[in-house]
Backbone as CSV, one residue per row, in Angstrom:
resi,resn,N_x,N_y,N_z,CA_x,CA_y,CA_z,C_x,C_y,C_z
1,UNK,0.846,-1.199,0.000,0.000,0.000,0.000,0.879,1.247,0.000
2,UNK,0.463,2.155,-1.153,1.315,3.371,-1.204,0.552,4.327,-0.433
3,UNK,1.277,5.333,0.538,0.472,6.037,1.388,0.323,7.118,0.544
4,UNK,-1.065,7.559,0.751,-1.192,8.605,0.003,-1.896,9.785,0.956
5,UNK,-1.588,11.433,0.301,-1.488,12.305,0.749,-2.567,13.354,0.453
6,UNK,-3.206,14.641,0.907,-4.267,15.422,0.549,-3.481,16.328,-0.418
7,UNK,-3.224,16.095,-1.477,-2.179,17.471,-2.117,-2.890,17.465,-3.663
8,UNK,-3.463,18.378,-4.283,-3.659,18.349,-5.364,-2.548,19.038,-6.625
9,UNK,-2.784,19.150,-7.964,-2.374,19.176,-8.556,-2.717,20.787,-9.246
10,UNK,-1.443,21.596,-8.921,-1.405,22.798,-9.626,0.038,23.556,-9.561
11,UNK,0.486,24.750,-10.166,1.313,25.541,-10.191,1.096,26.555,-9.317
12,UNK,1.771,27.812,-8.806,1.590,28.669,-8.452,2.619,29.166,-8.093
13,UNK,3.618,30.535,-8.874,4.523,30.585,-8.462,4.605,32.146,-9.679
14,UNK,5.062,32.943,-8.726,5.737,34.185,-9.283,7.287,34.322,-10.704
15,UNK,7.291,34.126,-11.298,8.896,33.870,-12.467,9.982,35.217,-12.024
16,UNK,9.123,36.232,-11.382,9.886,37.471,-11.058,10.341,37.296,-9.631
17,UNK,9.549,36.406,-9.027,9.812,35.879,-7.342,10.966,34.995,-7.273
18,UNK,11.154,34.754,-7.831,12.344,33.384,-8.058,13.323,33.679,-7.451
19,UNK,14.067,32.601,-6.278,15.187,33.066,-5.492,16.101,33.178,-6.439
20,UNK,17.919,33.875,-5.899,18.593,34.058,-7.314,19.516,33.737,-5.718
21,UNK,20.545,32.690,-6.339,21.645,31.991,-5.436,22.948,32.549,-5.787
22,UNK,24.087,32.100,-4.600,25.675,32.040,-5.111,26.291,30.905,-4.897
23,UNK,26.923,30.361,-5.167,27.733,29.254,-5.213,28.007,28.901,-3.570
24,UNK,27.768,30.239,-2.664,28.167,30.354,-1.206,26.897,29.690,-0.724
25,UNK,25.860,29.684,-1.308,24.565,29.297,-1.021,24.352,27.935,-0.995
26,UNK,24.809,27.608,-2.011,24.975,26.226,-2.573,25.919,24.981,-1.765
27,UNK,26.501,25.817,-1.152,27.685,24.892,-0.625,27.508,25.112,1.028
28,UNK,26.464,25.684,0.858,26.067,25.763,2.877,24.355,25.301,2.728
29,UNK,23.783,26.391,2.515,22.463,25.979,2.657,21.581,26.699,1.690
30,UNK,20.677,26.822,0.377,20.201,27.381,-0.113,18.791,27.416,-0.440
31,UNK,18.408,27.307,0.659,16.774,27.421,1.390,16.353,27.976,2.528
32,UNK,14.998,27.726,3.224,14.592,28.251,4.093,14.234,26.854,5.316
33,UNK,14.608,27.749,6.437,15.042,26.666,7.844,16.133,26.481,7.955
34,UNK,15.828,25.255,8.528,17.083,24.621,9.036,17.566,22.974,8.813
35,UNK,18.239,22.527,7.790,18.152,21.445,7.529,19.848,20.597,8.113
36,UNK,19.316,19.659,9.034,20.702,19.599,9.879,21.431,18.379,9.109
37,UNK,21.030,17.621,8.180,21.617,16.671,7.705,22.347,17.488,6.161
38,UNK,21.733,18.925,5.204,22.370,19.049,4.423,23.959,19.321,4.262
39,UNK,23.658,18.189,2.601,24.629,18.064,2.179,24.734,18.457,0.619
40,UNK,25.602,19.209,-0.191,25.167,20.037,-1.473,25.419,19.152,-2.169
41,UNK,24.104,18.812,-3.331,23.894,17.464,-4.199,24.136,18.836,-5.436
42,UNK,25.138,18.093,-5.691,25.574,19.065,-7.245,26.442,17.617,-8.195
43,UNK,26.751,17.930,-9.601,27.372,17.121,-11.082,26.651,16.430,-10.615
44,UNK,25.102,16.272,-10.907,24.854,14.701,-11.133,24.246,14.416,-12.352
45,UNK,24.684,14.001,-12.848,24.386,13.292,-14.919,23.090,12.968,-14.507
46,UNK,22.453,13.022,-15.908,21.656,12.257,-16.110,21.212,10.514,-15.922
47,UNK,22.766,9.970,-16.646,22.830,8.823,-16.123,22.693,8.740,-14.616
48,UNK,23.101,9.189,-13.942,22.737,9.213,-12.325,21.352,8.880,-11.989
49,UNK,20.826,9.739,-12.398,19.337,10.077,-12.234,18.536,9.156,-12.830
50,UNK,19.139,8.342,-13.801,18.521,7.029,-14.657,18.661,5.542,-13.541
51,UNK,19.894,5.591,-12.893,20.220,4.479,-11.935,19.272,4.893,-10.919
52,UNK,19.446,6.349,-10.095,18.750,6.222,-9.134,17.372,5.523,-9.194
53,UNK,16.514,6.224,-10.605,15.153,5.774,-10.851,14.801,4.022,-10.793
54,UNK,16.339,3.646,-11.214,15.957,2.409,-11.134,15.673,1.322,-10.162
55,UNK,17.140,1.766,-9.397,16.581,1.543,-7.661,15.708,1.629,-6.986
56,UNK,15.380,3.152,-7.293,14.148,3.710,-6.830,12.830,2.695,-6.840
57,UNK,12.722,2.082,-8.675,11.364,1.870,-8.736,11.400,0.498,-8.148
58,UNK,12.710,-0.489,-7.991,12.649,-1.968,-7.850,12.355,-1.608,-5.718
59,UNK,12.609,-0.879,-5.187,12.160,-0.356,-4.244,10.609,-0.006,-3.707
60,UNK,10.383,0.611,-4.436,8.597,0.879,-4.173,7.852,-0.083,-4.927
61,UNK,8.716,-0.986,-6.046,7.531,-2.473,-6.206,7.431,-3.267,-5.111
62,UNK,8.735,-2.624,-4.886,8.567,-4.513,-3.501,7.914,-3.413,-1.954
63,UNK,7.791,-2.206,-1.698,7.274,-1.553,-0.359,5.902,-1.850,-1.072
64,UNK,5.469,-1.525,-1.845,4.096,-1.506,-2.461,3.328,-2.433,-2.128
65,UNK,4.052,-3.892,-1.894,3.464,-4.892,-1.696,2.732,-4.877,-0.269
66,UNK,2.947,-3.820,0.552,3.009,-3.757,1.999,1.128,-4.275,2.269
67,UNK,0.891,-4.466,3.600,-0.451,-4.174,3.576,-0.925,-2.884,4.118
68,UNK,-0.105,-2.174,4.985,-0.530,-0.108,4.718,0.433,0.236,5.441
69,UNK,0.557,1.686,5.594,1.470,2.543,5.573,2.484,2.462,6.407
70,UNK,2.521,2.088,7.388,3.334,1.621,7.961,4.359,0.458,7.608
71,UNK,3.489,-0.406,7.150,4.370,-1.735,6.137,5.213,-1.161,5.300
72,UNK,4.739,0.102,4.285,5.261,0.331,3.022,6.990,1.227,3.694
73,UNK,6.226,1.846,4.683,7.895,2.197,5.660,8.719,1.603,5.910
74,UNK,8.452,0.289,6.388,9.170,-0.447,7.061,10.255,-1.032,6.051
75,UNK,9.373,-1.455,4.857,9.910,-1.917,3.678,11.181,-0.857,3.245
76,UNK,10.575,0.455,3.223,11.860,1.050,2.403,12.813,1.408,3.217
77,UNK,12.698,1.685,4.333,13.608,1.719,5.242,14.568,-0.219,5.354
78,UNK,13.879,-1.021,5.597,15.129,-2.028,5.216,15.818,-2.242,4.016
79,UNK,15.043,-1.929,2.876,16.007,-1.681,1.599,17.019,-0.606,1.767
80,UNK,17.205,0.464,2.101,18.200,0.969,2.302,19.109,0.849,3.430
81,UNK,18.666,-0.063,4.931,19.093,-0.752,5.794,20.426,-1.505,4.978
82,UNK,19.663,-2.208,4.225,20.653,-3.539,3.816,21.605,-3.476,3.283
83,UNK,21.232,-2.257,1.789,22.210,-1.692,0.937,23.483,-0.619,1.950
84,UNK,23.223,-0.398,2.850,24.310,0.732,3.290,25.174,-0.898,3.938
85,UNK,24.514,-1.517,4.867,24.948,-3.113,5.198,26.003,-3.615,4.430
86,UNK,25.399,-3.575,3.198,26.179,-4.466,2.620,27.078,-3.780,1.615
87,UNK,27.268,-2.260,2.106,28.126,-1.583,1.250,27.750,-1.323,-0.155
88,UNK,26.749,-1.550,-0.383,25.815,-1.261,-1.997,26.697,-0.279,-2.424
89,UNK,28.059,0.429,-3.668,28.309,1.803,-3.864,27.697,2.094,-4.528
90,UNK,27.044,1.230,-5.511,25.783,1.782,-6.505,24.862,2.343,-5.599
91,UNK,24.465,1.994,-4.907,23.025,2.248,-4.362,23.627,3.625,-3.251
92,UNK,24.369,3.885,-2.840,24.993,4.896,-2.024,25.255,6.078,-2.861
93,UNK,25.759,5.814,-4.189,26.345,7.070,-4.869,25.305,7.289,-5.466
94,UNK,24.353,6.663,-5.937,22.937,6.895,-6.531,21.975,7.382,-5.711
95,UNK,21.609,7.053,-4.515,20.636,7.296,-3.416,20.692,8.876,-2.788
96,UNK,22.309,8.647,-2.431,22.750,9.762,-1.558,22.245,10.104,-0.524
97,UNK,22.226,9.222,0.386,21.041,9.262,1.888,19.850,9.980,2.013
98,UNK,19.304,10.104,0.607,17.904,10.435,0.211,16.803,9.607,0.628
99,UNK,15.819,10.114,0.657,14.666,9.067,0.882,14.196,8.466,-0.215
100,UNK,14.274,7.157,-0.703,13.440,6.676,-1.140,12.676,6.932,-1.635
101,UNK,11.558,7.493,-3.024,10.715,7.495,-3.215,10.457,9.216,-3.398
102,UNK,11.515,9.879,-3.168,12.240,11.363,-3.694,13.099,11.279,-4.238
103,UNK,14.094,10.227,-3.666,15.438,10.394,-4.292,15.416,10.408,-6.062
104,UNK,14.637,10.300,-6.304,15.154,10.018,-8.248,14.490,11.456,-8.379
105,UNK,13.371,12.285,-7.782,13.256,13.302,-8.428,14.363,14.217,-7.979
106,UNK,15.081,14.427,-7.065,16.078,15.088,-6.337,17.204,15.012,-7.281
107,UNK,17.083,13.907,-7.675,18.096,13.701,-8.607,18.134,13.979,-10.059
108,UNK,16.860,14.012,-10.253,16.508,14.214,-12.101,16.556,15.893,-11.775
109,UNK,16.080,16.787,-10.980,16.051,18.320,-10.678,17.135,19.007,-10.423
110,UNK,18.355,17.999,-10.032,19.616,18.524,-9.752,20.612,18.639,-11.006
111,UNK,19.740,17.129,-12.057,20.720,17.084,-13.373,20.147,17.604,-14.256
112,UNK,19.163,18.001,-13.913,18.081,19.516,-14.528,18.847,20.802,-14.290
113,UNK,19.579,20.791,-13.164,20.370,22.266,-13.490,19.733,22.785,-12.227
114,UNK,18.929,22.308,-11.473,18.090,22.546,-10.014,19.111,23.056,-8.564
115,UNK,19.012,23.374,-8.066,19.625,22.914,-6.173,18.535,22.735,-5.197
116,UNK,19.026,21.798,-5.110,18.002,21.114,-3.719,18.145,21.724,-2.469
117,UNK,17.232,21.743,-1.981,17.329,22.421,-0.491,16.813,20.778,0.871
118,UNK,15.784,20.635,0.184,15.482,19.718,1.207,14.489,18.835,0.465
119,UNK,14.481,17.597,0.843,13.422,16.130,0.738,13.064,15.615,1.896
120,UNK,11.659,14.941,1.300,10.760,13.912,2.233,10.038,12.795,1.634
121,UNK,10.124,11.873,2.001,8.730,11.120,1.183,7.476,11.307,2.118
122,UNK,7.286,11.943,3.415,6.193,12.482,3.533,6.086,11.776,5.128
123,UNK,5.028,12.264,5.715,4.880,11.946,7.398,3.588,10.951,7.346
124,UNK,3.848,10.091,6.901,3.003,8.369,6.527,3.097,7.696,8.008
125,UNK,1.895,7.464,8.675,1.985,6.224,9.447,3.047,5.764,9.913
126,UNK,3.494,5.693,10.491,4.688,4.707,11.749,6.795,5.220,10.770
127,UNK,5.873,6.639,10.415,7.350,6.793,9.599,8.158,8.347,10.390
128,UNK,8.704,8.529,10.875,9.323,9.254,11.457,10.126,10.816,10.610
129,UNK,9.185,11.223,9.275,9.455,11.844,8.693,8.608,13.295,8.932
130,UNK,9.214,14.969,8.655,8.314,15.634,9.293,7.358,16.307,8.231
131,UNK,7.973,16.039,7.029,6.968,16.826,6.079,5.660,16.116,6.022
132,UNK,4.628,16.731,5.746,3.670,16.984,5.749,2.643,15.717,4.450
133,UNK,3.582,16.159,3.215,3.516,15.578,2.250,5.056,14.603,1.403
134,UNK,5.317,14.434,0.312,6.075,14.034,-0.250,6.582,15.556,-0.622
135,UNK,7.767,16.040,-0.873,8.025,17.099,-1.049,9.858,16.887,-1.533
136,UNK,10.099,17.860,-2.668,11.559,17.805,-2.852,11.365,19.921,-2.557
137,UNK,12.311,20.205,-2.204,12.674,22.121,-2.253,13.841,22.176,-3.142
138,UNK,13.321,22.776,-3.999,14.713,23.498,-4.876,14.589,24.911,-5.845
139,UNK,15.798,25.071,-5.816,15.591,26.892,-6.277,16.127,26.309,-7.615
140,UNK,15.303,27.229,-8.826,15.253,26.964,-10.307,15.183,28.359,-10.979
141,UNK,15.907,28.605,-12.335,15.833,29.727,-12.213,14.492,29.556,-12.940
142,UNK,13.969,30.795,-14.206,12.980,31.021,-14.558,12.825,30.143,-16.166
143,UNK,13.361,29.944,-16.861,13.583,29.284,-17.936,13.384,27.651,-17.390
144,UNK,14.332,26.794,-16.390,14.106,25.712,-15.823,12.333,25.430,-14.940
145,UNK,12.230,26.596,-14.544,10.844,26.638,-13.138,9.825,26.061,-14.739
146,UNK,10.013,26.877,-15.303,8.541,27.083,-16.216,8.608,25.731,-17.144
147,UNK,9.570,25.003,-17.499,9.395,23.300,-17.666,9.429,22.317,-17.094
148,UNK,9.790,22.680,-15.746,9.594,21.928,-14.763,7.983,21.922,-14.224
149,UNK,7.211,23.211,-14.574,5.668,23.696,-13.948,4.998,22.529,-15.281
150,UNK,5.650,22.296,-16.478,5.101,21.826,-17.345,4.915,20.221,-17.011
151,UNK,5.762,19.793,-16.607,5.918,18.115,-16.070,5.230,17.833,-14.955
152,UNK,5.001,19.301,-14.133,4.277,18.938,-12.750,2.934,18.650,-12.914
153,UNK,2.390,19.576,-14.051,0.775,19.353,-13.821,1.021,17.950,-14.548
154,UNK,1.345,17.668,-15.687,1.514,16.339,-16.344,1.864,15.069,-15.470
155,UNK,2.369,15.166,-14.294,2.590,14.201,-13.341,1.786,14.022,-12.264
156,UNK,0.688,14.861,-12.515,0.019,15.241,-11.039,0.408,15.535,-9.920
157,UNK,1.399,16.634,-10.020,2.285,16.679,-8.553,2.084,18.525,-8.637
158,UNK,2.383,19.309,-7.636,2.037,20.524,-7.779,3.404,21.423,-7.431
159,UNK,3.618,22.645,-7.710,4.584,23.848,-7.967,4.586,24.859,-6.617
160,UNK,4.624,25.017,-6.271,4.714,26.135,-5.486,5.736,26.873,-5.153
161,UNK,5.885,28.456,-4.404,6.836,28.990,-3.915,6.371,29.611,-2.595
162,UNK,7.539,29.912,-1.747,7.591,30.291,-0.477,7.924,32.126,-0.657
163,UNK,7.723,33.198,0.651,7.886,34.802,0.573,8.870,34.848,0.206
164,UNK,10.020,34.290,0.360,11.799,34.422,-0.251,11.844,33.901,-1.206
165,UNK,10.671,33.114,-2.389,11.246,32.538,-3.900,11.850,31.402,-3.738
166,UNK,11.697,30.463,-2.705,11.958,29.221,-2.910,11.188,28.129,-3.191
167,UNK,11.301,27.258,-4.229,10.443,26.348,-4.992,10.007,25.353,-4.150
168,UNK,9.095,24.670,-4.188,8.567,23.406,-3.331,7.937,22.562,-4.288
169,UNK,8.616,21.057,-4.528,7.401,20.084,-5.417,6.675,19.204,-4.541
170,UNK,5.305,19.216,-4.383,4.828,18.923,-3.750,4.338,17.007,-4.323
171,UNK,3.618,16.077,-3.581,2.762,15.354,-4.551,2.000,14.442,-3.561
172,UNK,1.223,13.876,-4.271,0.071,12.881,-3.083,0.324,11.446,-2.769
173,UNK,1.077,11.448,-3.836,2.615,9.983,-3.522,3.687,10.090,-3.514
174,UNK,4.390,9.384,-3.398,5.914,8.875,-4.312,6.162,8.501,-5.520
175,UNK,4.917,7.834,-5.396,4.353,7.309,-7.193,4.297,8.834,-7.894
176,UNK,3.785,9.732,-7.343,3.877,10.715,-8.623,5.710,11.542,-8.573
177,UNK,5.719,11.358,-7.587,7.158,12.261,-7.485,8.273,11.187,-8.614
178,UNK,8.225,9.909,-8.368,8.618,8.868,-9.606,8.241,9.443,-10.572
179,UNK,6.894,9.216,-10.783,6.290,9.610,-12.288,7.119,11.087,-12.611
180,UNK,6.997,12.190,-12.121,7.469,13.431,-12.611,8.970,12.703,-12.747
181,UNK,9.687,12.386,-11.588,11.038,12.429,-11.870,11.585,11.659,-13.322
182,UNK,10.581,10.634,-13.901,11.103,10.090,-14.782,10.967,10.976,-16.290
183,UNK,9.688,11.777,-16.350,9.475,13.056,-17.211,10.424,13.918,-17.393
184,UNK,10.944,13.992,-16.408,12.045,14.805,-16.606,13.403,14.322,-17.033
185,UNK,13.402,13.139,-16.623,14.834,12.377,-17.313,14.252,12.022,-18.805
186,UNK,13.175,12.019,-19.127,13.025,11.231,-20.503,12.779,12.780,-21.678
187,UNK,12.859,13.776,-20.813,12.764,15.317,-21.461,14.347,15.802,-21.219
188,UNK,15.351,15.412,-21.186,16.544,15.867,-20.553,17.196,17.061,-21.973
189,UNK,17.094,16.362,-23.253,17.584,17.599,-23.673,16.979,19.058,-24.046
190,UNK,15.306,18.644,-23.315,15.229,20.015,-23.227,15.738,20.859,-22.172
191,UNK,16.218,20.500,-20.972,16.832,21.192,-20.089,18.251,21.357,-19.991
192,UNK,19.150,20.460,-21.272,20.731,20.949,-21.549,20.439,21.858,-22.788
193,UNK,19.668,22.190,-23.155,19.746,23.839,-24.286,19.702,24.652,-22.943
194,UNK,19.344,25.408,-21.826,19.930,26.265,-21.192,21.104,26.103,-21.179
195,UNK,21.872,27.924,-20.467,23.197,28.081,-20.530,23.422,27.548,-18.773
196,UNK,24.380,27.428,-18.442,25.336,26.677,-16.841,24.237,27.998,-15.885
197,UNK,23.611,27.583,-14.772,23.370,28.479,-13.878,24.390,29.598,-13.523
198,UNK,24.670,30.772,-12.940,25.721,31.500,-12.679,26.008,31.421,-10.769
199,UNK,25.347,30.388,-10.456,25.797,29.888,-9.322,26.850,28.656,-9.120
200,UNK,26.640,28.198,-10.518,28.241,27.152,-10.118,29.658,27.951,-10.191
201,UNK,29.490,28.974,-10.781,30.826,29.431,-10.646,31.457,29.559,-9.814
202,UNK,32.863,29.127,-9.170,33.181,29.063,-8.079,32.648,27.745,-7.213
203,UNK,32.373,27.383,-7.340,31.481,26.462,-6.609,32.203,25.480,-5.974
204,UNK,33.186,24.772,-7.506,33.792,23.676,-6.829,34.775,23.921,-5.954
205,UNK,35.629,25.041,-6.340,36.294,25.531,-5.309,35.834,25.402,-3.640
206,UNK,34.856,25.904,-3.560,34.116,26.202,-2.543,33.835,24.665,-1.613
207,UNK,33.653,23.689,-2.563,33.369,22.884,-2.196,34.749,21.512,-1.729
208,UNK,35.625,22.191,-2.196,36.985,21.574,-1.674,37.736,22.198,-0.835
């Protein structure tokens, strides 16, 4: 049983509101709160984002099987139990101590040219997570936001922004946050015709 969430399906978001980052942002924190586990998910290929999905989905076939929400937790939490266990590097360099069932959109939005701020697969039954819903945060500029708003309604997952211009994808599963994330990997060269964000510059530096 996939837990599902009250979140419907829409956009809503200012193109002139749009946060505008620095590489300093990027490499500490480039959102709103306080997120005590970030870590800056930057170069990740496409191919990345193709493995993660794949993990991803052989993951939520077998939680799916659960009988409810709590089961479907338990499940994905020992799949990634096992894989850190047993030293999985595929599944570690692909995952990136993401949740499950975000991780491939986190990942398709980052090789979208995205920065992540924060993920959840959502506060489900016997799961110790605080968001609300399934949710990835990432700042996009205005050219990326507005094809990314295009995949959201198409995925049934919804757009939003926060008073400071930070993006939120919202959705009523995991199943749709999958579904979008794979839209977006199977649309990829429309998001390598943009030019490099002007927040990586410097960046790697920053980050060594």
């Amino acid at each position: 049983m996939v837990p599902e969430f009250n979140v419907e399906s829409y956009v809503d978001y200012d193109p002139a509101r749009l946060r505008e980052i620095t590489a300093e942002d990027v490499a500490t924190y480039p959102g709103p709160g306080y997120n005590q586990e970030y870590e800056p998910l930057v170069d990740v290929s496409w191919a990345d984002a193709r493995a993660t999905l794949e993990i991803e989905r052989a993951a939520l076939d077998r939680a799916g099987k659960a009988e409810d929400a709590a089961g479907f937790e338990d499940i994905l939490e020992a799949v990634a139990d096992e894989a850190y266990e047993e030293e999985d590097n595929a599944f570690a360099w692909c995952v990136q101590g993401l949740d499950l069932g975000v991780a491939g959109l986190a990942m398709a939005l980052v090789a979208a040219g995205g920065a992540t701020y924060t993920s959840c697969r959502g506060r489900a039954p016997g799961s110790i997570h605080l968001q609300e819903h399934p949710l990835v945060g990432v700042v996009l500029d205005a050219p990326r936001a507005a094809l990314v708003a295009e995949f959201v309604l198409a995925a049934g997952c919804c757009l939003y922004m926060d008073r400071d211009g930070h993006l939120a994808v919202g959705a009523p599963t995991v199943e749709h946050c999958h579904r979008l994330a794979k839209l977006i990997v199977e649309k990829s060269e429309l998001f390598d015709r943009f030019p490099p964000q002007s927040w990586r510059e410097g960046l790697e530096e920053l980050l060594e």
